[in-house]
C-alpha positions in Angstrom: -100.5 -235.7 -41.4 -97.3 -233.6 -42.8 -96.3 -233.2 -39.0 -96.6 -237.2 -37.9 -94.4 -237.8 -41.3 -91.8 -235.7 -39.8 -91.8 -237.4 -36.2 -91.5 -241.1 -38.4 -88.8 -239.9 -40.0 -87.0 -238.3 -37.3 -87.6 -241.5 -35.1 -86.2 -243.8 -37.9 -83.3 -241.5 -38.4 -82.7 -241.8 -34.3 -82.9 -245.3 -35.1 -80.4 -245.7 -37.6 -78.0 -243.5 -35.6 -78.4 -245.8 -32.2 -77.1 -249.0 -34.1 -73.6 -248.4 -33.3 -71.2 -245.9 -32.9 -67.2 -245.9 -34.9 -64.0 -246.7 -32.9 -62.2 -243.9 -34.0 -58.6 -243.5 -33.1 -56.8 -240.5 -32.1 -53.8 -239.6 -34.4 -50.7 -239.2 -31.8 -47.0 -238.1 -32.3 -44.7 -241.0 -30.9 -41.4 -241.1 -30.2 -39.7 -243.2 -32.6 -36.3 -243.4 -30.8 -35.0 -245.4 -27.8 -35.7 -243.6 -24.6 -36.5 -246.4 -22.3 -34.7 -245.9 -18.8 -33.8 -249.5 -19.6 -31.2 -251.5 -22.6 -33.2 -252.8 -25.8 -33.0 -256.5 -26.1 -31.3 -258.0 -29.3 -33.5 -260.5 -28.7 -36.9 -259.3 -29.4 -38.8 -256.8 -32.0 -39.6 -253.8 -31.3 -42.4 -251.0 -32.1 -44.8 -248.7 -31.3 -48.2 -249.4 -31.4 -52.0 -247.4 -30.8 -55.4 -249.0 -29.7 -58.5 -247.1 -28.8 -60.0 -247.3 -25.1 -64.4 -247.9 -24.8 -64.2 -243.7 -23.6 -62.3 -243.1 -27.0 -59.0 -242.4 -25.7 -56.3 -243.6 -28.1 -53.8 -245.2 -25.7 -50.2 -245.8 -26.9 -47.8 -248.5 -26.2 -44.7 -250.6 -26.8 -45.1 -253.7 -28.3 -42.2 -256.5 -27.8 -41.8 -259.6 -29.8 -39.4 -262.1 -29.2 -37.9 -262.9 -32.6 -38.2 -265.5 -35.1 -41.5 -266.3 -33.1 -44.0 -268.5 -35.1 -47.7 -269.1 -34.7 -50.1 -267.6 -32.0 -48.7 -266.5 -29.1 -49.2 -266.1 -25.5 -49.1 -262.5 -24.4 -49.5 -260.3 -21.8 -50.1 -256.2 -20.8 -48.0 -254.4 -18.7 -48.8 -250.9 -17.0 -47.2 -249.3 -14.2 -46.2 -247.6 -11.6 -49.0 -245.4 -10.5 -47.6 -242.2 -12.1 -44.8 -243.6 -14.2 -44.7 -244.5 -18.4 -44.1 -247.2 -20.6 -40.1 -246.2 -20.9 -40.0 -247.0 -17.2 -40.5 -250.1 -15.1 -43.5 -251.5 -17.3 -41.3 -251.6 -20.2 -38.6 -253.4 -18.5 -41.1 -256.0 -17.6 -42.8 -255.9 -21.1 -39.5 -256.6 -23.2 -37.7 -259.3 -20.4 -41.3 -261.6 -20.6 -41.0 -261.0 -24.2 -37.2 -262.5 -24.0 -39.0 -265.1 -22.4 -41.0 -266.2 -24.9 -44.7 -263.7 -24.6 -45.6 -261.2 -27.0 -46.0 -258.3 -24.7 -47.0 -254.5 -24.6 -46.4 -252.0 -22.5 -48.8 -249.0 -22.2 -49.3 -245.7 -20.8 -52.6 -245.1 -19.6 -54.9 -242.3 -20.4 -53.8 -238.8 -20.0 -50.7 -239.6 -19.4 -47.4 -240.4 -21.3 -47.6 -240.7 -25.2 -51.3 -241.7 -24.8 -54.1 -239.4 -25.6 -56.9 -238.0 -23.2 -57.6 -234.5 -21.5 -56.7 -232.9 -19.2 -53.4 -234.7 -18.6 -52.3 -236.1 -15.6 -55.9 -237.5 -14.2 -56.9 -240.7 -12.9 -59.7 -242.6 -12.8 -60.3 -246.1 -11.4 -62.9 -246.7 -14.3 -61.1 -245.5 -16.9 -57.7 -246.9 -15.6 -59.5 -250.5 -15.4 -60.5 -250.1 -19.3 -57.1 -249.1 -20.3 -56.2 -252.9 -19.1 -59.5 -254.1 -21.0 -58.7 -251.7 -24.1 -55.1 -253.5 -24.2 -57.0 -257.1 -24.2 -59.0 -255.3 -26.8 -55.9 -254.9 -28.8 -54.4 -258.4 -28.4 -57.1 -260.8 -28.6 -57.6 -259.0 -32.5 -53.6 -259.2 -33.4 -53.2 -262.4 -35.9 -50.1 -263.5 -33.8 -51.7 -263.9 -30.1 -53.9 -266.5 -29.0 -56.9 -265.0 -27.6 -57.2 -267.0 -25.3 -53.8 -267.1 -23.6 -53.6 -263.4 -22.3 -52.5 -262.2 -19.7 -51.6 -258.6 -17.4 -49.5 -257.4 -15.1 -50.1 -254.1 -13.5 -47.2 -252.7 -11.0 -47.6 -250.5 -7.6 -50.8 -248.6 -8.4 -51.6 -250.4 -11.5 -51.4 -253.5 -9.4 -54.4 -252.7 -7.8 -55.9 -252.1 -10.9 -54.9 -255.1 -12.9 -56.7 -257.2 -9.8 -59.7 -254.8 -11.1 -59.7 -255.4 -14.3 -59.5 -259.1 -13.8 -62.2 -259.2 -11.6 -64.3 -257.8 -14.4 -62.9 -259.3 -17.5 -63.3 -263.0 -18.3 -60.8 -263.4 -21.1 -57.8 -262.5 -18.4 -56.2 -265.5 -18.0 -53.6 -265.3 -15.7 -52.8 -261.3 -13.1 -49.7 -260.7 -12.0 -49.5 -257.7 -9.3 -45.9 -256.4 -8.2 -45.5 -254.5 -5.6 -49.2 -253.6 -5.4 -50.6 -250.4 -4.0 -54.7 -250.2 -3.2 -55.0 -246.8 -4.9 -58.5 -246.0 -3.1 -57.7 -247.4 0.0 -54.3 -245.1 0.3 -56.1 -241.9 -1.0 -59.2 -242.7 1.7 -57.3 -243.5 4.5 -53.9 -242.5 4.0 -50.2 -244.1 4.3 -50.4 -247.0 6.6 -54.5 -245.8 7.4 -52.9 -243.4 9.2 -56.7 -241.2 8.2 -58.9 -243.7 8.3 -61.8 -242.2 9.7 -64.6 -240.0 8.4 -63.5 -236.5 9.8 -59.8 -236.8 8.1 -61.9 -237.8 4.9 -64.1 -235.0 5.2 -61.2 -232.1 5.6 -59.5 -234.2 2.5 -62.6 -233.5 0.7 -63.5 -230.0 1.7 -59.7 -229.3 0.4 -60.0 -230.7 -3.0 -63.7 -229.4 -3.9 -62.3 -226.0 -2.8 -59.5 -226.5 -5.6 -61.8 -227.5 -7.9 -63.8 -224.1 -7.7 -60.3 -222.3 -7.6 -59.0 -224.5 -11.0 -62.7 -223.4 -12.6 -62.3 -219.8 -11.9 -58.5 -219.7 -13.1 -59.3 -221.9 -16.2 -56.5 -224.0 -15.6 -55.7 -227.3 -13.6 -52.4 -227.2 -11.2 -49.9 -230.1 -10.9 -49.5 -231.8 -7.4 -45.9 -232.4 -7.6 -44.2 -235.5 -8.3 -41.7 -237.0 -5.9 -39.9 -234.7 -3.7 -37.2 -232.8 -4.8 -35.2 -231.5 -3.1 -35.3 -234.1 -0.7 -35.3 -233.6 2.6 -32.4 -235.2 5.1 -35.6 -236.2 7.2 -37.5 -238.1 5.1 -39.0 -241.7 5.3 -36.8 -244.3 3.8 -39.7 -245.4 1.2 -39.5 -241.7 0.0 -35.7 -241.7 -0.7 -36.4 -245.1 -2.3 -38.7 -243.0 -4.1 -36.7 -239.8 -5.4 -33.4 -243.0 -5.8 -35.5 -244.5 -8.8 -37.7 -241.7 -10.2 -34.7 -238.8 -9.7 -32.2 -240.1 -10.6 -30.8 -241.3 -13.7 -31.8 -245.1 -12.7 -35.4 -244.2 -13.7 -35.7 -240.5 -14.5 -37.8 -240.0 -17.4 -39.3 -236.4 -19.1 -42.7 -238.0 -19.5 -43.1 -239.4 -16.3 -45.6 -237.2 -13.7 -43.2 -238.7 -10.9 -40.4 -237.8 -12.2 -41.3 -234.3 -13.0 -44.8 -232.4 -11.9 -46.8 -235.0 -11.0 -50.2 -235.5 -11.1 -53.1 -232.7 -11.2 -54.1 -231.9 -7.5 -57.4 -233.5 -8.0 -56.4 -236.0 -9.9 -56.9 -239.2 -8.3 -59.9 -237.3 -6.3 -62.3 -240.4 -7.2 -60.3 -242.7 -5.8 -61.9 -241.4 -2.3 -64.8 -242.6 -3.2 -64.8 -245.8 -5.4 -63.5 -249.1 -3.7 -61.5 -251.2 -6.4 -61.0 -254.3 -5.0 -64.7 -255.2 -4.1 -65.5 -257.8 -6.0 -61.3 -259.9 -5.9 -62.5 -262.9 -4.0 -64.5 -263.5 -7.8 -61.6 -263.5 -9.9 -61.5 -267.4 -10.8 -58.4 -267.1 -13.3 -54.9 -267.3 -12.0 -53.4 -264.7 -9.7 -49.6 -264.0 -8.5 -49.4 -261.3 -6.1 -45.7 -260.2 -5.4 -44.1 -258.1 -2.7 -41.0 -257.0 -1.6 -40.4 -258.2 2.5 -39.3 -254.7 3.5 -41.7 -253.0 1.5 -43.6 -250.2 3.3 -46.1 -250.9 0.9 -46.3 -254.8 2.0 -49.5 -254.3 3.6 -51.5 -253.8 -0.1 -50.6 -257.0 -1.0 -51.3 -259.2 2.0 -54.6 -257.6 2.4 -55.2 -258.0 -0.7 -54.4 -262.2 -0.9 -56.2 -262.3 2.3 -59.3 -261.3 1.1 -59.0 -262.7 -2.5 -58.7 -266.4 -0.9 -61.3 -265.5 2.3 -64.6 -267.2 1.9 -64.3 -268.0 -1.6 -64.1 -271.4 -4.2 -61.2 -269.9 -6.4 -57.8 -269.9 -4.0 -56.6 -272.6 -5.3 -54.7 -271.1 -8.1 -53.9 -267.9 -6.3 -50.1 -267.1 -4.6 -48.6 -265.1 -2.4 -44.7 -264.4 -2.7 -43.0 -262.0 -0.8 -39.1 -261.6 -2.2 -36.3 -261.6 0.6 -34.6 -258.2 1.3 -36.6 -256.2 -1.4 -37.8 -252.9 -0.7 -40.8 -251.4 -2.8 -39.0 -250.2 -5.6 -36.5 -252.6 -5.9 -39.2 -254.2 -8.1 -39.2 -251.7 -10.3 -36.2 -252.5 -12.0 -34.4 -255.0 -9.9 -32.9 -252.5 -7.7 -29.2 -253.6 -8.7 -30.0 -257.1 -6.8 -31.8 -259.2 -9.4 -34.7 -258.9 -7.0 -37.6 -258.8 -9.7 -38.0 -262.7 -10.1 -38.7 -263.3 -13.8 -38.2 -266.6 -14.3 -41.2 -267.2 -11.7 -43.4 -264.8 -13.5 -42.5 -266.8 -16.8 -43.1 -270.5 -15.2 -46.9 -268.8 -13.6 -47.5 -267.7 -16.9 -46.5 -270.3 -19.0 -48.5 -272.7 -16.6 -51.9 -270.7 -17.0 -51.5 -269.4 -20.5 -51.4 -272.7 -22.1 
């Protein structure tokens, strides 16, 4: 009798302990100054904000606000380039749609930046996807957004990834992509699927499972390099467009993995393996795609449009534009030509987030 007692108890204990478990942030160290690669706006608030991811990472951001804004507010996440931080091109899109009228953040995603999560430097397209959802986490519960005007836009990697995440989550109302790379189809079947095919996929798997058992013995995790430096007289045009932005002092920033170290060798190692994109032609809310025309990366977006509006009831409110002239990282930051076309973002958004 004693002993069933002691199973009861343990049982209802288990019980009590299953009914929920805390959102419990992470206390990080921000940087309170201006360090963008970008002006600040006179014509919007600015500060720092935290919000905690469903894997308990404590992600932190920039939030914009235009000023002298009243009521509930349409808003919108921002996260990008694949390897970049929030001081880069995210936050230049975060604060000019806040100019525009959105109450915006821009965020860096786990393990990377200002945000928390170890090791640093790793990628997931899980956990990547629920850094979007933790950011619609974070507005839907602020006093001044309308929960049900929100919005995302993910650049280069994180385009790929904002198409992900509104595949998944309902309350995304309106996805802008810019510049979009398909992170698992580049890492499965390289640049241009130069490697697509199983033995090229095997080799690229035998290399990075025999770095894992060399980073396990060593008890440390080694960094794949960020962009190229120095950078050789040979290389492709989309790689010199590359070092331009992220080496230079148009977009060099301390934080950022591609303007320094890059990421861990096996970082994105699961990108191999987990397809992102399966379920677009679902996404029934509004989607923008944009692409520069000379673009090497052009090819991510057009596939992407193709198959979102192949075979499916929900085109109607999806677009295509591909920008004139602009080469993948001119819509990073403009590129010195205007060429990132805000006032087209703000008119899709202000049409859909109504």
């Amino acid at each position: 009798m004693p002993l069933m007692l002691t199973v009861v108890s343990v049982q209802a204990q288990n019980q009590k302990e299953m009914k929920g478990s805390n959102i419990k942030a992470q206390e990080l160290v921000l940087t309170q100054e201006w360090d963008k690669t970008f002006p600040q706006s006179n014509k919007v608030n600015h500060r720092k904000v935290t919000f905690v991811n469903r894997y308990g990472i404590t992600l932190a951001a920039d939030l914009y606000e235009p000023k002298d804004a009243k009521g509930a507010l349409a808003a919108i996440a921002v996260s990008g380039p694949f390897g970049a931080v929030k001081e880069q091109s995210s936050g230049l899109y975060a604060q000019t749609m806040a100019e525009q009228g959105f109450l915006t953040i821009a965020f860096d995603p786990s393990f990377t930046g200002e945000s928390g999560g170890e090791p640093r430097r790793v990628a997931s397209p899980d956990i990547n996807t629920e850094d979007f959802q933790a950011a619609v986490d974070f507005l839907s519960t602020q006093p001044n957004v309308d929960p049900e005007r929100i919005g995302i836009i993910g650049i280069c990697g994180w385009g790929g990834l904002a198409l992900n995440a509104a595949a998944i989550d309902t309350r995304i109302k309106a996805t802008v992509a810019s510049t979009m790379y398909n992170m698992n189809r580049v890492n499965a079947n390289g640049y241009f699927d130069a490697d697509n095919n199983e033995n090229a996929r095997y080799e690229k798997r035998k290399q990075l499972n025999a770095q894992r058992t060399k980073e396990y013995a060593q008890g440390y995790y080694e960094q794949g390099g960020g962009v190229v430096d120095p950078l050789p007289a040979d290389a492709p045009q989309f790689v010199k467009d590359y070092y331009d932005y992220y080496k230079t002092q148009r977009g060099y920033h301390k934080r950022s993995g591609n303007s320094n170290d890059g990421w861990t060798v096996t970082g994105p190692m699961s990108f191999l393996n987990q397809p992102i994109l399966a379920y677009s032609k679902e996404i029934r809310s509004a989607v923008l795609i944009m692409h520069g025309e000379k673009a090497h990366s052009r090819y991510f977006s057009e596939d992407a449009y193709r198959d979102m509006t192949s075979y499916t009831n929900y085109r109607d409110n999806k677009e295509l534009l591909i920008i004139p002239g602009a080469s993948h990282t001119d819509l990073y930051d403009g590129g010195g030509k205007n060429a990132i076309p805000f006032d087209k973002l703000a008119a899709f958004f202000n049409e859909n987030l109504k």
